[in-house]
ROLUMLO-328530 format. One record per residue (C-alpha): residue number from 1; residue in one letter; x, y, z. Coordinates in steps of 0.02 Angstrom, whole numbers, plus 50000, padded with zeros to 5 digits. Layout:
! residues N
+-----+---------+-------+-------+-------+
! num ! residuo !    px !    py !    pz !
+-----+---------+-------+-------+-------+
! NUM !       a !     X !     Y !     Z !
...
+-----+---------+-------+-------+-------+
***
This chain:
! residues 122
+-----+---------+-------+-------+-------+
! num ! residuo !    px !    py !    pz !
+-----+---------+-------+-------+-------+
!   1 !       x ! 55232 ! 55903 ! 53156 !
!   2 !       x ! 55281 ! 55741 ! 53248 !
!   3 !       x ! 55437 ! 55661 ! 53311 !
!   4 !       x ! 55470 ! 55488 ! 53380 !
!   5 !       x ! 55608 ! 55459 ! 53487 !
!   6 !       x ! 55655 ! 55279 ! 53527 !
!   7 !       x ! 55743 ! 55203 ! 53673 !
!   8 !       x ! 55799 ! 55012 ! 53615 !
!   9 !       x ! 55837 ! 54876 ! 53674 !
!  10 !       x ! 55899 ! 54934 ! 53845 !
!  11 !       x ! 55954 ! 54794 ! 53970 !
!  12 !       x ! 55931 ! 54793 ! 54159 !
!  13 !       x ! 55927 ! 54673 ! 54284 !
!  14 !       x ! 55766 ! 54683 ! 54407 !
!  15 !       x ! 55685 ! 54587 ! 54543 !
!  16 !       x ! 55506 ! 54561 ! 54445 !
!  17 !       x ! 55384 ! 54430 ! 54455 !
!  18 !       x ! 55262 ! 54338 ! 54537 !
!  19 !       x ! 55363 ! 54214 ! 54613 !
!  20 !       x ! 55467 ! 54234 ! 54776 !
!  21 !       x ! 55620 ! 54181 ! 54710 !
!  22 !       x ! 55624 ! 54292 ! 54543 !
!  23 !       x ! 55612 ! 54439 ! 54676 !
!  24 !       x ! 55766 ! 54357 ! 54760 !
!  25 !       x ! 55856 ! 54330 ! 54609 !
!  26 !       x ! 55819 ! 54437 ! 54501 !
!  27 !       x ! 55837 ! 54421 ! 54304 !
!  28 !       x ! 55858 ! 54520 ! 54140 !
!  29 !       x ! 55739 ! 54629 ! 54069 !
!  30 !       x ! 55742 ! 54715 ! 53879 !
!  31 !       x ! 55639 ! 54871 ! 53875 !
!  32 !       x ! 55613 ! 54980 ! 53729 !
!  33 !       x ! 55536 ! 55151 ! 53754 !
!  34 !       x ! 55437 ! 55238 ! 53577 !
!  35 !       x ! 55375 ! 55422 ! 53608 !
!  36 !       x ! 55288 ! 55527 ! 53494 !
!  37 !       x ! 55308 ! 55737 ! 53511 !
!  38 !       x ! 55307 ! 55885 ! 53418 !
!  39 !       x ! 55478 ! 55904 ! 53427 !
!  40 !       x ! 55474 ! 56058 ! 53305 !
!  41 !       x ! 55543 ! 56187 ! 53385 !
!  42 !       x ! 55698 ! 56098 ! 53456 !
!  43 !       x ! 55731 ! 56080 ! 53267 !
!  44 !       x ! 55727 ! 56233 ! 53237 !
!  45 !       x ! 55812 ! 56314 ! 53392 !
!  46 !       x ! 55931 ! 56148 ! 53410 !
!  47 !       x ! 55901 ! 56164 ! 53602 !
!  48 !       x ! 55895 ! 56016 ! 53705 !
!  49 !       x ! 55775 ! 56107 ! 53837 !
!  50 !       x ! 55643 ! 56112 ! 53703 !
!  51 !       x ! 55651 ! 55923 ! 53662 !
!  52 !       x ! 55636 ! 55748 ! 53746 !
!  53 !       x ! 55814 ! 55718 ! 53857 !
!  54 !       x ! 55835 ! 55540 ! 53801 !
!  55 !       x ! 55982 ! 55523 ! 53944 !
!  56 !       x ! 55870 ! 55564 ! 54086 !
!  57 !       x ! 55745 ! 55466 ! 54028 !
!  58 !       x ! 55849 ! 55328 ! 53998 !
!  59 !       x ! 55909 ! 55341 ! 54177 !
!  60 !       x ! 55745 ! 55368 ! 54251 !
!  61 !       x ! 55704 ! 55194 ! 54174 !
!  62 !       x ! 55844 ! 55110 ! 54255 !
!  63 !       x ! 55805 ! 55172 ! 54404 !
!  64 !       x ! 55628 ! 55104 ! 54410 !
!  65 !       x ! 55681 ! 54931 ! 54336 !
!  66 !       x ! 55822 ! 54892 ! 54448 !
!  67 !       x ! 55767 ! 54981 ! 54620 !
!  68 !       x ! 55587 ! 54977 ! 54622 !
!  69 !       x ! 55500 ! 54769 ! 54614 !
!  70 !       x ! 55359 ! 54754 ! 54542 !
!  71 !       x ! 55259 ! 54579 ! 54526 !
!  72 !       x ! 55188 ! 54626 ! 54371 !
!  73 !       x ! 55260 ! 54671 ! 54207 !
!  74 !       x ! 55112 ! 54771 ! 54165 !
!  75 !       x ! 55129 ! 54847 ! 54326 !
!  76 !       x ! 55304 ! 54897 ! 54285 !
!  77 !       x ! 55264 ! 54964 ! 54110 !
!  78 !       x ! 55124 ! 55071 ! 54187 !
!  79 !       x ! 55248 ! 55173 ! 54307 !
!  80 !       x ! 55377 ! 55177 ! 54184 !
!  81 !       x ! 55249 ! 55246 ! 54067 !
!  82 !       x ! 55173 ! 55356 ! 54203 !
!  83 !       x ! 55346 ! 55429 ! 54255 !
!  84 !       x ! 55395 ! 55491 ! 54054 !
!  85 !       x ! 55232 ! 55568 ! 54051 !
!  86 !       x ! 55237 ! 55649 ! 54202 !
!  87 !       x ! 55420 ! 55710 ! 54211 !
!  88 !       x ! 55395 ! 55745 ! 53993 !
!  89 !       x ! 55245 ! 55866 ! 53966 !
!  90 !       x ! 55324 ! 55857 ! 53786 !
!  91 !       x ! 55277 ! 55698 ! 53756 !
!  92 !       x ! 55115 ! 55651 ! 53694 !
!  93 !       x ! 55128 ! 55476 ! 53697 !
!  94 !       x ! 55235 ! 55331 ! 53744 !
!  95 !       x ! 55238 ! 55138 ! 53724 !
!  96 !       x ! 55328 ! 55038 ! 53849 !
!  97 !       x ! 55379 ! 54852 ! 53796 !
!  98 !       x ! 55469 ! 54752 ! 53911 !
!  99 !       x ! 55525 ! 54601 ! 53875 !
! 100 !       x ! 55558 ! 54433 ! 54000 !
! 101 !       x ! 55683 ! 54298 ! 53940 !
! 102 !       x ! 55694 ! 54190 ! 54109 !
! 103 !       x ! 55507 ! 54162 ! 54127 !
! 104 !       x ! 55469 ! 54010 ! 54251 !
! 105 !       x ! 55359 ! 53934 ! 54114 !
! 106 !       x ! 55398 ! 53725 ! 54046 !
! 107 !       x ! 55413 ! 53773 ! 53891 !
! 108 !       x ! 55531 ! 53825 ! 53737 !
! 109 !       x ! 55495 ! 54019 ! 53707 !
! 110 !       x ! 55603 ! 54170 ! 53690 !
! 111 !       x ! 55520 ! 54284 ! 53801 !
! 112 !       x ! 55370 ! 54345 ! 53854 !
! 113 !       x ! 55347 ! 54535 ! 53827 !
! 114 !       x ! 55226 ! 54673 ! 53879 !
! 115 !       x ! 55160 ! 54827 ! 53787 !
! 116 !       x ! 55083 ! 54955 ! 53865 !
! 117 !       x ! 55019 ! 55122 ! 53771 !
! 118 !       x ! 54980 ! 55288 ! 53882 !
! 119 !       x ! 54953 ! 55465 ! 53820 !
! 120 !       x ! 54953 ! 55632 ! 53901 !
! 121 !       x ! 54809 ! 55651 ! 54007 !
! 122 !       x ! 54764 ! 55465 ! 54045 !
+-----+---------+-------+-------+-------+
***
C-alpha cells in the first residue's frame, strides 16, 4: 500500500541566490515537500515510530533553508531532498518544490520555482 504525506506551502526566509546581495539580504522562499511510503503498518499499529514524523521533518527543512546558503535552488532542493531520504528510510520518494517570489529578473512573474524528484537509493 502507499501513503503520501505532504508538507505545504511552508515559508522561510533564506540567503539563496546567485547574486551577492540576495545572500546579504535574504528573501522568502515557499517549499512544499510530497513523499510517498508504505505507511501501512503505522495504520494499523497507530504508532508514530512506524510512520514519517512530519514535525521533524518540517524542522529539518527550516533548518537547511534558513541556516545553510545555497546559490542554487536546485542545489537547495537536492540536500533538502537528500536529508528526508537519508534521515527517512521510510520514505520511498520525495519531491521538493521551492518556490522564489523576489527573483532579480525585469519582468512581471510570480515566482520562479524548482522541482526536484529523488528516490531511495539515488
Amino acid at each position: 500500500m502507499s501513503h503520501r504525506v505532504t508538507l505545504k506551502n511552508m515559508v522561510f526566509y533564506g540567503f539563496h541566490g546567485v547574486y551577492e546581495f540576495e545572500r546579504e539580504l535574504g528573501q522568502r522562499f515557499y517549499v512544499d515537500l510530497d513523499m510517498k511510503a508504505d505507511l501501512s503498518q503505522a495504520g494499523k499499529s497507530d504508532r508514530l515510530e512506524e510512520t514519517v514524523d512530519y514535525v521533524t521533518i518540517y524542522n529539518q527543512t527550516r533548518e537547511i533553508v534558513e541556516n545553510q546558503r545555497f546559490q542554487l535552488l536546485e542545489a537547495l532542493s537536492y540536500r533538502i531532498a537528500g536529508e528526508v531520504l537519508r534521515l527517512h528510510p521510510l520514505v520511498e520518494e520525495v519531491i521538493v518544490r521551492i518556490r522564489k517570489p523576489s527573483v532579480p529578473i525585469a519582468a512581471a512573474l510570480e515566482y520562479v520555482e524548482v522541482e526536484a524528484v529523488r528516490r531511495q537509493g539515488e
